[in-house]
LUMBAFI-671775 format. One record per residue (C-alpha): residue number from 1; residue in one letter; x, y, z. Coordinates in nm, 3 decimals. Layout:
 pos code      px      py      pz
 NUM    A       X       Y       Z
...
This chain:
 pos code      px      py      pz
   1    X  -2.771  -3.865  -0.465
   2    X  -2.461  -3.679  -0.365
   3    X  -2.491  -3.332  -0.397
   4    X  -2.277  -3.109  -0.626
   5    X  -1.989  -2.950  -0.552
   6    X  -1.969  -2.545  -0.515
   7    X  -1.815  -2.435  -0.782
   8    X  -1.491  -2.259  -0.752
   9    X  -1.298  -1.999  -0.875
  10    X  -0.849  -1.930  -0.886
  11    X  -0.753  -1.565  -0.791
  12    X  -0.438  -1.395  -0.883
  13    X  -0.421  -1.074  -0.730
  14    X  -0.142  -0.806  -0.850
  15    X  -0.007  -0.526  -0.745
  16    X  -0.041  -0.242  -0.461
  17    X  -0.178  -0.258  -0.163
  18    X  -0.510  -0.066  -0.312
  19    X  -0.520  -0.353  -0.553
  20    X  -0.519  -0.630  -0.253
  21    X  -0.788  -0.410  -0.086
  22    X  -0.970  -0.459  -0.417
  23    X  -0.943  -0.801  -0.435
  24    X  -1.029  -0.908  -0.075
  25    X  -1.381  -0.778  -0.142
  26    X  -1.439  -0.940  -0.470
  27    X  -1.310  -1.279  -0.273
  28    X  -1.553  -1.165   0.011
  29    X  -1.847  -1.125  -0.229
  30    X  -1.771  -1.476  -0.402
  31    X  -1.776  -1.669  -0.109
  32    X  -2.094  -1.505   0.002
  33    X  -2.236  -1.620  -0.307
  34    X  -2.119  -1.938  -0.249
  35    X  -1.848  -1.991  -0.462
  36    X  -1.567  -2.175  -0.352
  37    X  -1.177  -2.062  -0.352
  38    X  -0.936  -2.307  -0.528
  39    X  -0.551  -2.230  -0.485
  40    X  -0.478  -2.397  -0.761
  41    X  -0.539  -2.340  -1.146
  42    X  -0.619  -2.703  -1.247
  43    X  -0.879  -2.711  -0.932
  44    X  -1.082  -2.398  -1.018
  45    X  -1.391  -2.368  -1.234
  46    X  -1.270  -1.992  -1.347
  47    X  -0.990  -1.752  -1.275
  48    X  -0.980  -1.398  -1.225
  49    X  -0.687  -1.183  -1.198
  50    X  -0.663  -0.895  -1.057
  51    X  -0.388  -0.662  -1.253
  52    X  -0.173  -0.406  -1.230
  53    X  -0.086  -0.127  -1.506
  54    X   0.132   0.155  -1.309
  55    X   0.444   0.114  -1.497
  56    X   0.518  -0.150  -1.810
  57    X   0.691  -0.397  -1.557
  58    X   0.392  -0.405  -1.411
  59    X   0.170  -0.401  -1.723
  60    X   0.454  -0.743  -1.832
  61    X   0.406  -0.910  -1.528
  62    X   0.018  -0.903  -1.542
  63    X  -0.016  -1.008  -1.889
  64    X   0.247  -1.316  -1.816
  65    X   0.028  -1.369  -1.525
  66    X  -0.284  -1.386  -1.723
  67    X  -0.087  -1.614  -2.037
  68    X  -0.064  -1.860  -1.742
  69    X  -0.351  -1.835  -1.580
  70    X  -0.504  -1.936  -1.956
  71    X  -0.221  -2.211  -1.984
  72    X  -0.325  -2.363  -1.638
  73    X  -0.679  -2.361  -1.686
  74    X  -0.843  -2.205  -1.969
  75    X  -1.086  -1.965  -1.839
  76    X  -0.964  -1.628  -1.731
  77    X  -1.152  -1.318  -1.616
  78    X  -0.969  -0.954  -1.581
  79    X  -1.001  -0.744  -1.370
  80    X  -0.762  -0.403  -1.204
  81    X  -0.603  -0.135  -1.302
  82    X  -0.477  -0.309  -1.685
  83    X  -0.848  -0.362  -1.719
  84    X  -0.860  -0.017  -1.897
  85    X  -0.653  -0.102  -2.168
  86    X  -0.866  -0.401  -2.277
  87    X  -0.757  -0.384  -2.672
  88    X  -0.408  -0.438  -2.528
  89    X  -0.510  -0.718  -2.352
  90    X  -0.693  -0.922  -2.578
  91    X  -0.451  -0.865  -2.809
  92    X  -0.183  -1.084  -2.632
  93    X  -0.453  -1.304  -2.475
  94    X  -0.762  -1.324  -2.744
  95    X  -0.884  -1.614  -2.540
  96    X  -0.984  -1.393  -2.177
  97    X  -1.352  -1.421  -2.131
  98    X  -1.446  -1.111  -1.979
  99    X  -1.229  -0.759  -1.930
 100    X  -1.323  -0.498  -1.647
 101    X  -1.160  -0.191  -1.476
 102    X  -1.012  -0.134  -1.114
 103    X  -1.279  -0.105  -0.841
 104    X  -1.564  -0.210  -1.009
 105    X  -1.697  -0.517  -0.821
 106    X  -1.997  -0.531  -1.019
 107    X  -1.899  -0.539  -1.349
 108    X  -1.643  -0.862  -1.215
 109    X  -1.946  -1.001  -1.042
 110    X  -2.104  -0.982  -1.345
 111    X  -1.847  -1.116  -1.570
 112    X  -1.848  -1.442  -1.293
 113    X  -2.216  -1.500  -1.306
 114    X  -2.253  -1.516  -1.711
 115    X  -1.953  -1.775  -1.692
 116    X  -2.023  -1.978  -1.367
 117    X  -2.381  -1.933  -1.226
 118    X  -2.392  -1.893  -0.833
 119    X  -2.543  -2.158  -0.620
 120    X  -2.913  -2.157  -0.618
 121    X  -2.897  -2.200  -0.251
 122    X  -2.564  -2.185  -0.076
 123    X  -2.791  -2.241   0.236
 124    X  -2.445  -2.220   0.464
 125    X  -2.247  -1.878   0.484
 126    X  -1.930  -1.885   0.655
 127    X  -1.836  -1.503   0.557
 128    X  -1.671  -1.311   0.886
 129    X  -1.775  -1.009   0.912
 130    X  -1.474  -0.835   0.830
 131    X  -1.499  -1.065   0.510
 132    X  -1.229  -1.236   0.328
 133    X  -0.854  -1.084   0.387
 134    X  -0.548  -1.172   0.212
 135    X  -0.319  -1.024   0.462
 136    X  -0.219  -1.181   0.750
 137    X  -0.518  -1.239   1.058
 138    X  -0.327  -0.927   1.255
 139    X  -0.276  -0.651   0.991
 140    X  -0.539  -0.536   0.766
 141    X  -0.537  -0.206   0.483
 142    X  -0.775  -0.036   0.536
 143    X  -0.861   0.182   0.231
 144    X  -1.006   0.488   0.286
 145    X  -1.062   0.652  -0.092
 146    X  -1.067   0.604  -0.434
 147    X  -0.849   0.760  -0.737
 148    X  -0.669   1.090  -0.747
 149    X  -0.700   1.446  -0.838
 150    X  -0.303   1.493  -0.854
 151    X  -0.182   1.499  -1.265
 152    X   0.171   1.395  -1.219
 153    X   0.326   1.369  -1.552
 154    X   0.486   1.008  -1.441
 155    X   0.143   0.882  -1.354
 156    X  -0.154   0.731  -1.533
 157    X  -0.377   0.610  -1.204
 158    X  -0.622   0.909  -1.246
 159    X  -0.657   0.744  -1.628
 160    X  -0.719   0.391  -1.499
 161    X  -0.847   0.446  -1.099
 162    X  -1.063   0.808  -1.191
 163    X  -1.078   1.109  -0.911
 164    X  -1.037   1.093  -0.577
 165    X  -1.358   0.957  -0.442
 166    X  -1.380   0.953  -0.059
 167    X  -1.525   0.683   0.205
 168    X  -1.797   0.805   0.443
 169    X  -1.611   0.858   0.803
 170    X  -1.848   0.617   0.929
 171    X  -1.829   0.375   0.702
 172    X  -1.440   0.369   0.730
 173    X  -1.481   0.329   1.103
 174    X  -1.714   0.085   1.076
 175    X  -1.501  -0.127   0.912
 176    X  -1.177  -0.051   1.106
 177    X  -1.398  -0.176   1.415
 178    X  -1.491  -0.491   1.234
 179    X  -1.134  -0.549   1.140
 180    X  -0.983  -0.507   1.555
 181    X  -1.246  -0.723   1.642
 182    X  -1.222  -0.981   1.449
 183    X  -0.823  -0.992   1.590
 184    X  -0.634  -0.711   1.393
 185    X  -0.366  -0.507   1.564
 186    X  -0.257  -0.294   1.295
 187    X  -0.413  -0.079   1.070
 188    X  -0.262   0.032   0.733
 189    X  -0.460   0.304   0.617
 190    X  -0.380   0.314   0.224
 191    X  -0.533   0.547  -0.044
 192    X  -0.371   0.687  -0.374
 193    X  -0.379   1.052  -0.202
 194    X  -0.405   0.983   0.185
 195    X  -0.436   1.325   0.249
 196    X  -0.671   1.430   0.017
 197    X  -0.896   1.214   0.223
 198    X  -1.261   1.417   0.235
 199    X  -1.155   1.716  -0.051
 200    X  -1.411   1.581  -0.274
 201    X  -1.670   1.603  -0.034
 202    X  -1.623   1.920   0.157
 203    X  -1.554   1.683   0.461
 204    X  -1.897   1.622   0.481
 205    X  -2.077   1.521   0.791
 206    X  -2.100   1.185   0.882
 207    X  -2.176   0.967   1.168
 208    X  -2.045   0.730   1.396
 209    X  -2.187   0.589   1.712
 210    X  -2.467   0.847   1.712
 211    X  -2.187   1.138   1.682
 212    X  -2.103   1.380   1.373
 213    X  -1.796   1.355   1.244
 214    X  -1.626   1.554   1.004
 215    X  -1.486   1.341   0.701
 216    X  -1.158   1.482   0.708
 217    X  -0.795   1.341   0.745
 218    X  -0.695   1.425   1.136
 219    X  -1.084   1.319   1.266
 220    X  -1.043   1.006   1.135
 221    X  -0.712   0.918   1.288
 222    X  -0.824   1.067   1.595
 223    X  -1.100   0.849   1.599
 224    X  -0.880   0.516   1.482
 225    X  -0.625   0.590   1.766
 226    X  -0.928   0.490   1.987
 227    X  -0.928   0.137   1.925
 228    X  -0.745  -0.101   2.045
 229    X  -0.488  -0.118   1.741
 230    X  -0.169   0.056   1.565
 231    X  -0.306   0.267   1.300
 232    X  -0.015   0.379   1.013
 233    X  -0.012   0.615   0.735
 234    X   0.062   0.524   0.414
 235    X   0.087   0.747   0.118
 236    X   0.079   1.131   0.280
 237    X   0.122   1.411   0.066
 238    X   0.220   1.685   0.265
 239    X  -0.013   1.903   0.274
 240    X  -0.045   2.187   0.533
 241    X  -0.290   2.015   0.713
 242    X  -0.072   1.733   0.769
 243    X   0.084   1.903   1.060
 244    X  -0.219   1.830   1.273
 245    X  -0.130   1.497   1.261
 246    X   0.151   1.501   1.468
 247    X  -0.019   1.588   1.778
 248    X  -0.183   1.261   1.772
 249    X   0.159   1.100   1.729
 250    X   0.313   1.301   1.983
 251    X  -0.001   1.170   2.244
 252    X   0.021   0.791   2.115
 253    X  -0.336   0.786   1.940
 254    X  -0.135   0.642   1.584
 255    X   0.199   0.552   1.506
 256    X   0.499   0.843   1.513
 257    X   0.538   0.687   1.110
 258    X   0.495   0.888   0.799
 259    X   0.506   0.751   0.452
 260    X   0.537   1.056   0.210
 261    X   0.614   1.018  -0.164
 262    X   0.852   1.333  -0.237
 263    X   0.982   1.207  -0.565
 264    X   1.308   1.442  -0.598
 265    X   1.533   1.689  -0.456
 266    X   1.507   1.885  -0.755
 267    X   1.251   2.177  -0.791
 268    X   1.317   2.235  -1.158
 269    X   1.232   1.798  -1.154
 270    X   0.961   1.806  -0.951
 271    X   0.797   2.107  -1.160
 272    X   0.784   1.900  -1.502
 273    X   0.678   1.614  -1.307
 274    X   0.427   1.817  -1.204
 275    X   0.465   1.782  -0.823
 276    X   0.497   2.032  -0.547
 277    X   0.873   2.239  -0.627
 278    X   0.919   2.394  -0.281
 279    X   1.247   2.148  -0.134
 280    X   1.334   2.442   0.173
 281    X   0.969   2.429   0.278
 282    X   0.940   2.080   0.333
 283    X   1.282   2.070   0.490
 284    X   1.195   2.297   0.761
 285    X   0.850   2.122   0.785
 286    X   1.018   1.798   0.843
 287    X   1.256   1.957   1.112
 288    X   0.928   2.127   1.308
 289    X   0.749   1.761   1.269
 290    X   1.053   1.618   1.447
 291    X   1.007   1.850   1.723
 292    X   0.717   1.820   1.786
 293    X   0.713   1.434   1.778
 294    X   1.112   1.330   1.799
 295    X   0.997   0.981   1.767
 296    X   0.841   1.041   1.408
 297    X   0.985   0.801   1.188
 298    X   0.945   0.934   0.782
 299    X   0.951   0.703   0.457
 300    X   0.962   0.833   0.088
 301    X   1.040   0.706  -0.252
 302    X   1.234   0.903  -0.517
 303    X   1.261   0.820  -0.872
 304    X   1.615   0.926  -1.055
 305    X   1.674   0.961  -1.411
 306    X   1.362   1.121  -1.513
 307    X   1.375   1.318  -1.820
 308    X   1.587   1.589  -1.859
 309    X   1.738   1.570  -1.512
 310    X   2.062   1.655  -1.499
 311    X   2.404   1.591  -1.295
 312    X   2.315   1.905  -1.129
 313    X   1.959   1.803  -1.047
 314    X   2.045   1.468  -0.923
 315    X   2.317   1.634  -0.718
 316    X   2.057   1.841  -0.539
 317    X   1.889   1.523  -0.506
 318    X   2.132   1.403  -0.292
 319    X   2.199   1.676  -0.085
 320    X   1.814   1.677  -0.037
 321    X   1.827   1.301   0.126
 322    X   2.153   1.405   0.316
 323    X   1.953   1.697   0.487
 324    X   1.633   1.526   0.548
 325    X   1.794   1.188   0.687
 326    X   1.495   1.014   0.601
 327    X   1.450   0.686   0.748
 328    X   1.315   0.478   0.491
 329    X   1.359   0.498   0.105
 330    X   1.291   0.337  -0.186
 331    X   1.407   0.491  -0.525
 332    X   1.351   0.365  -0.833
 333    X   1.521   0.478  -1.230
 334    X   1.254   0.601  -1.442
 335    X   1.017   0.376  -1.645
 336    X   0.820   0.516  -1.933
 337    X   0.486   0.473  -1.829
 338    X   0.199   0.373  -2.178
 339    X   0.013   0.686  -2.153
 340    X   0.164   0.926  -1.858
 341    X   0.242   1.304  -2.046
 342    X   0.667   1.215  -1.907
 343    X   0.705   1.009  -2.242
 344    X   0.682   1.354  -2.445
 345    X   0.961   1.520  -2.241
 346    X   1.286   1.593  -2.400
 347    X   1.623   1.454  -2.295
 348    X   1.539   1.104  -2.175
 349    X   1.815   0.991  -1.949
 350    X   1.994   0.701  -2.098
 351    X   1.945   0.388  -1.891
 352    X   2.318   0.293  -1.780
 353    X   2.299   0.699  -1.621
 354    X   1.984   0.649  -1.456
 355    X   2.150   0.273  -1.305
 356    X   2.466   0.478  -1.194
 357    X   2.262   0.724  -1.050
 358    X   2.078   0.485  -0.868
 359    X   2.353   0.317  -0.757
 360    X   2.505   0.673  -0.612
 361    X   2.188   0.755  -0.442
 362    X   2.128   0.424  -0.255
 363    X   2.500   0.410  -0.117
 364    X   2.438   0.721   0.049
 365    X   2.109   0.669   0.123
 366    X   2.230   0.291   0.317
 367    X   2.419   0.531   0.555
 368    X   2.191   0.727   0.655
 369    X   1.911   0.457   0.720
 370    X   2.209   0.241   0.921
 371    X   2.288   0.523   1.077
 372    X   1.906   0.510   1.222
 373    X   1.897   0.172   1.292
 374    X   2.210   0.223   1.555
 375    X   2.082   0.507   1.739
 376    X   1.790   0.239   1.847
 377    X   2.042   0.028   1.996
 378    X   1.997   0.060   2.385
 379    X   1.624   0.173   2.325
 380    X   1.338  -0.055   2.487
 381    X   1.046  -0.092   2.223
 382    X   0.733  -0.217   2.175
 383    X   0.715  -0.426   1.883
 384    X   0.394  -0.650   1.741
 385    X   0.532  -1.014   1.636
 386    X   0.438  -1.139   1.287
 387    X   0.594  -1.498   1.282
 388    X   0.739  -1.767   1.536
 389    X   0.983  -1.977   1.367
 390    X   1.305  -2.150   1.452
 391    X   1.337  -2.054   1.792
 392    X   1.309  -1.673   1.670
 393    X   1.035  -1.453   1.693
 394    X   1.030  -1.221   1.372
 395    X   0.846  -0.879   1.419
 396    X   0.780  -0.554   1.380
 397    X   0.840  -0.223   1.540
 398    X   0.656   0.133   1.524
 399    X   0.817   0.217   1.231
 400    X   0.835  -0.088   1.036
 401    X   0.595  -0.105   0.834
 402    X   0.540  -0.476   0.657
 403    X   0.674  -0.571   0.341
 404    X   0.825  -0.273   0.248
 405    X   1.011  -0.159   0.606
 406    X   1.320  -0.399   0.836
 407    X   1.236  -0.634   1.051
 408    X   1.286  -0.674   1.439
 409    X   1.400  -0.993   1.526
 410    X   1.400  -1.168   1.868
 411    X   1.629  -1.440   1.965
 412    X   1.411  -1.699   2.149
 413    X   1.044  -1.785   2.143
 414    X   0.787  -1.796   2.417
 415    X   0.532  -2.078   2.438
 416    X   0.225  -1.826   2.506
 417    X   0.339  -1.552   2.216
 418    X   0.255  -1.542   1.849
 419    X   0.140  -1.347   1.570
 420    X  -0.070  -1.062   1.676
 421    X   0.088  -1.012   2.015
 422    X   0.269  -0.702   2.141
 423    X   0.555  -0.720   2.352
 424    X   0.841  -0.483   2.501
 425    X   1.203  -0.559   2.368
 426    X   1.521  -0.376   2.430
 427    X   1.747  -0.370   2.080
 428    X   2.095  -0.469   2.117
 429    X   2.218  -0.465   1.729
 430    X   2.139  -0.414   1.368
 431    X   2.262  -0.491   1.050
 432    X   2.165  -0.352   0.721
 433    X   1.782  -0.276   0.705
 434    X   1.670  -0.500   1.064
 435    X   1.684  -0.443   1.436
 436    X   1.789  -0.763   1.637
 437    X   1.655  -0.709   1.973
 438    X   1.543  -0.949   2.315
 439    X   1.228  -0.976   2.528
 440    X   1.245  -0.721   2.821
């Protein structure tokens, strides 16, 4: 009698980083259950997507993605950060089995076993132990806390994601040291409020490897830059403490690469969206970081037409990005966020200003970040390689950070390099956002 097949559930996972962190352990807790993965709707037992709710494109594009999830197979778990608006949801999709929040593995678990029983005995277990990852085998996030105790008036995360609650030092490490061993080069440490990490609580003692370690921002990247791996920094608010970091830059323990959301040029802006209003101080701070670490490499996002900003504001704005030649931007016009306190300002921007503005502040922004790119020409680099195709390698260098950074790319491909390999180029050109480069 043959025996049955595992059954199997479709994933759909949405939105940041954090969410992708999310999903990869509710995939690593399936399979150790048993359950098989299906990449395709018609071949799955059950699907669960994973959503996102940070801004209503977002909030679209996860509904849509749940309308065809129930089109292509008829049984649909929710799960993420849309999760907390459940009346919303089952309003457009009545048919959804089972709703839950971000983060909350058991409640999805749950949901999963009262629709599709585990295995009685899934007597084989092919889990790693850095468990299921949706990333590529050579770069992992690595996700350090939980939730926010910043109120921006743009954001609703704190509404849907809670307070910041902080991973044990040791239990971070832990799993960074799983991850390098099990072939990972580079280590994206992601959080909502990076540098927050340990506030909540009182950077606690932990352990690791029979020594006491503070839970606190700068021991923990000291400790990373000990293992065999890049380790970046994704989502930094700059607090003081953040110049301690750049020591450890400076030395080579993690990358010379900041990712800092500053949000405007503006301190009348940045007060009513309730984020730090002090432009000069973080101006000069930038300047001291570059001195003491000239190869520090800084990435923000700004968001234009927010409401009530002005010509004048957005021309501060500007002159804020032209001082701080910043290497990497993203900006963004204004969405009303369901929920965040920004919907009850006065003077909403109307949308063909905030696409001008846009417009205006990308332009100038493109010359600065070229500007960057050509001073690396000449430079020798070490870059890690992400793909090997059509006679090219494609990679990435210290301050490239993937998906959202440029690429490096490498004319010619060597028979014993591939993904996950570091090797020294020398950059001979550049076009708009990538570095074109050759093996040294």
């Amino acid at each position: 009698m043959a025996a049955k097949s595992e059954p199997t559930i479709g994933f759909v996972s949405l939105g940041c980083p954090k969410n992708l962190v999310d999903s990869e352990r509710i995939l690593t807790q399936l399979r150790a259950e048993g359950y098989g993965l299906s990449p395709s709707y018609q071949g799955a037992d059950l699907v669960v997507v994973n959503t996102c709710g940070f801004i209503d494109a977002a909030v679209a594009e996860s509904l849509d993605a749940i309308g065809e999830a129930l089109h292509g197979n008829g049984r649909v778990i929710v799960t993420g950060c849309l999760g907390v608006r459940e009346d919303e949801i089952r309003a457009a999709h009545p048919g959804v089995l089972a709703v839950t929040g971000p983060h909350d593995y058991e409640a999805v678990m749950a949901a999963v076993h009262a629709q599709l029983p585990a295995p009685h005995d899934p007597f084989t277990s092919l889990i790693p132990p850095q468990g299921i990852k949706l990333t590529p085998r050579h770069y992992a996030y690595l996700k350090i806390s939980e939730g926010c105790n910043h109120r921006c008036s743009f954001c609703i995360i704190p509404s849907m994601r809670g307070d910041l609650v902080s991973r044990p030092v040791g239990e971070v490490l832990a799993e960074a040291e799983r991850l390098v061993e099990s072939g990972v080069r580079e280590l994206l440490v992601v959080s909502q409020d990076t540098s927050a990490y340990g506030v909540d609580l009182k950077y606690r003692t932990d352990f690791w490897n029979g020594r006491p370690l503070a839970t606190r921002l700068t021991t923990l990247a000291r400790e990373l830059g000990q293992l065999p791996a890049w380790t970046r920094l994704h989502y930094v608010y700059p607090y003081p403490h953040v110049d301690d970091l750049l020591p450890l830059m400076a030395d080579g323990l993690i990358l010379p690469y900041l990712d800092i959301p500053l949000q405007h040029g503006s301190e009348r802006i940045l007060r009513a969206m309730k984020r730090p209003a002090a432009t000069e101080k973080v101006l000069s701070r930038i300047a001291r970081w570059r001195e003491i670490c000239p190869e520090l490499v800084l990435r923000s996002t700004f968001i234009v037409g927010f409401p009530g900003e002005t010509e004048q504001d957005f021309d501060q704005l500007l002159e804020f990005i032209q001082q701080a030649q910043l290497d990497r931007v993203g900006c963004f016009a204004y969405s009303p966020v369901a929920g965040a306190a920004a919907n009850a300002l006065a003077d909403p921007v109307p949308e063909e200003v905030k696409q001008d503005r846009l417009q205006r502040f990308m332009e100038i922004q493109a010359d600065i970040s070229r500007d960057k790119l050509a001073m690396q020409v000449g430079r020798e680099m070490l870059v890690l390689i992400d793909e090997v195709q059509d006679g090219r390698m494609i990679a990435r260098g210290p301050g490239d950070a993937p998906e959202v950074d440029g690429l490096v790319i490498i004319d010619g491909d060597w028979e014993d390099v591939g993904p996950g390999d570091f090797i020294e180029v020398l950059v001979t050109g550049y076009d708009e956002h990538d570095l074109f480069a050759e093996p040294v």
